[in-house]
C-alpha positions as CSV (number, residue, x, y, z in Angstrom):
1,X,1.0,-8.7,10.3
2,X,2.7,-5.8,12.2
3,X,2.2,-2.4,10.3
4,X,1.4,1.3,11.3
5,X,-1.7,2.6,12.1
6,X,-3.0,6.1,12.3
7,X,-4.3,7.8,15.0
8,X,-4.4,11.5,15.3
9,X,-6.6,14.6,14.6
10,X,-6.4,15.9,10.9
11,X,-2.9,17.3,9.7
12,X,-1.4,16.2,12.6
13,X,-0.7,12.1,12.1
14,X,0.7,10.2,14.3
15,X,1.2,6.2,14.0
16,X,0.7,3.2,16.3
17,X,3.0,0.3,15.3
18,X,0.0,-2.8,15.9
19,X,0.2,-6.0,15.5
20,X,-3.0,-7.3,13.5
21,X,-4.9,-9.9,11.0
22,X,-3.5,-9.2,7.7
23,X,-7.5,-9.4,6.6
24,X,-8.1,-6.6,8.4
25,X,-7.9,-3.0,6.8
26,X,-5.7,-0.4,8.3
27,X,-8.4,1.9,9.2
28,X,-10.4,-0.7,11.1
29,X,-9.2,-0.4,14.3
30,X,-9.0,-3.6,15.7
31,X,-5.5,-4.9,16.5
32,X,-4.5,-8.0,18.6
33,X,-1.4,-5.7,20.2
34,X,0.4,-2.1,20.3
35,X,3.8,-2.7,19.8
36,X,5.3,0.9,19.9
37,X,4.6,4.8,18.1
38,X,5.9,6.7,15.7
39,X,5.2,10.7,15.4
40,X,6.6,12.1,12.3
41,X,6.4,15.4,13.4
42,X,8.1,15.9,16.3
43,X,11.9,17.4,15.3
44,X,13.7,14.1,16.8
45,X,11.1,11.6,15.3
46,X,9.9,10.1,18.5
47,X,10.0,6.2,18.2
48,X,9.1,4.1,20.8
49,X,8.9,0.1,19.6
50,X,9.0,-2.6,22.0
51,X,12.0,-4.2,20.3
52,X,11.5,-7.9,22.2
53,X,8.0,-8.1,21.2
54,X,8.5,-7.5,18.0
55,X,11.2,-9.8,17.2
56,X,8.9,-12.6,19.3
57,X,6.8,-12.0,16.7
58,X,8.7,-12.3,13.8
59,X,9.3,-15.3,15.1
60,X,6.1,-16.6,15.6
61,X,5.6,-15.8,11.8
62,X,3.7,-12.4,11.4
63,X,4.9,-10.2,8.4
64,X,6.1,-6.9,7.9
65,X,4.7,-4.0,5.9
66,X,7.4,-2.6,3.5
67,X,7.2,0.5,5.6
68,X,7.8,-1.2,9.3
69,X,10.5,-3.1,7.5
70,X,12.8,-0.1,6.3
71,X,12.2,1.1,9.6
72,X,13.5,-1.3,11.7
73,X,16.6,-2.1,8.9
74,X,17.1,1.6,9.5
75,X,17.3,0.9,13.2
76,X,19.4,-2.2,13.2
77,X,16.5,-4.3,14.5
78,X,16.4,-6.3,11.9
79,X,19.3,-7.4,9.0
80,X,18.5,-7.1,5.3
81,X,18.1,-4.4,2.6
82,X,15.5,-1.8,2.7
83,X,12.2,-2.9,0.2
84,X,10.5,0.0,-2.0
85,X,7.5,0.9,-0.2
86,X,6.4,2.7,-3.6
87,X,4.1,1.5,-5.9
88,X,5.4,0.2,-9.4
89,X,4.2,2.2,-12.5
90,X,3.9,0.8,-16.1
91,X,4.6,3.2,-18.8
92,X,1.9,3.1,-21.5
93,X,2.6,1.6,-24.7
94,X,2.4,3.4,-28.1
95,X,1.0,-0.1,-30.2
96,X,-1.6,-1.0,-27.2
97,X,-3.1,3.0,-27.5
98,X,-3.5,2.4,-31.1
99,X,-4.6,-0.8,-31.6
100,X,-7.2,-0.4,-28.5
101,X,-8.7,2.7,-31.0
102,X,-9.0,0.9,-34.2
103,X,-10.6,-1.5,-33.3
104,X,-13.3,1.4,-31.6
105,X,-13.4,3.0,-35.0
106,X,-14.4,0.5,-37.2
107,X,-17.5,-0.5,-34.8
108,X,-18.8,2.9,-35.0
109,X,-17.9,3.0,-38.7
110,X,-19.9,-0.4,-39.1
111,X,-23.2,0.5,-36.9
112,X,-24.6,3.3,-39.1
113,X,-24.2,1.6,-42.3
114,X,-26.3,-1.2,-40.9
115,X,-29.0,1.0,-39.2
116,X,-29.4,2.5,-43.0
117,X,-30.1,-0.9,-44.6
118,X,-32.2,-1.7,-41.8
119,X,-34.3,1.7,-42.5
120,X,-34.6,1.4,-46.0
């Protein structure tokens, strides 16, 4: 998998672009290669990617993050449509809220009535 990794001090991030084992975290450390930089905060958004290497490994199989994708459809690397990098959000539903507290009601309605026959 090719992705970004940070490196940096704190509030200042820049980002290795690495070539790793998709079983390994991001914030591991260990890589197989470092295929270029980013630094998001310099005013002309210094990248550096080794263009060949990473299309030879596209080739050999390895997968993009969403991220590394846009990026290199933004730079005309690569050929397709940019992929949302964001994650999807599920709007909660009215009938599940309600039906999820009924059910909570009745078993707290139900215990002390049973307790008191018990006691008596």
């Amino acid at each position: 998998m090719i992705r970004l990794q940070r490196v940096g001090r704190k509030h200042e991030p820049t980002f290795r672009l690495v070539l790793t084992d998709s079983k390994n975290g991001p914030k591991s450390g260990r890589y197989l290669k470092v295929l270029g930089s980013y630094d998001p905060r310099k005013d002309n958004k210094i990248e550096q990617f080794d263009v060949p290497a990473i299309k030879h490994w596209i080739s050999m199989g390895a997968k993009l993050s969403t991220t590394v994708h846009n990026f290199l459809v933004t730079k005309k690397v690569i050929e397709g449509k940019k992929l949302n990098a964001l994650p999807k959000k599920s709007p909660i539903k009215k009938a599940e809220v309600a039906g999820a507290e009924a059910p909570k009601a009745a078993a707290t309605e139900a215990k002390p009535v049973e307790t008191a026959a018990v006691a008596a």
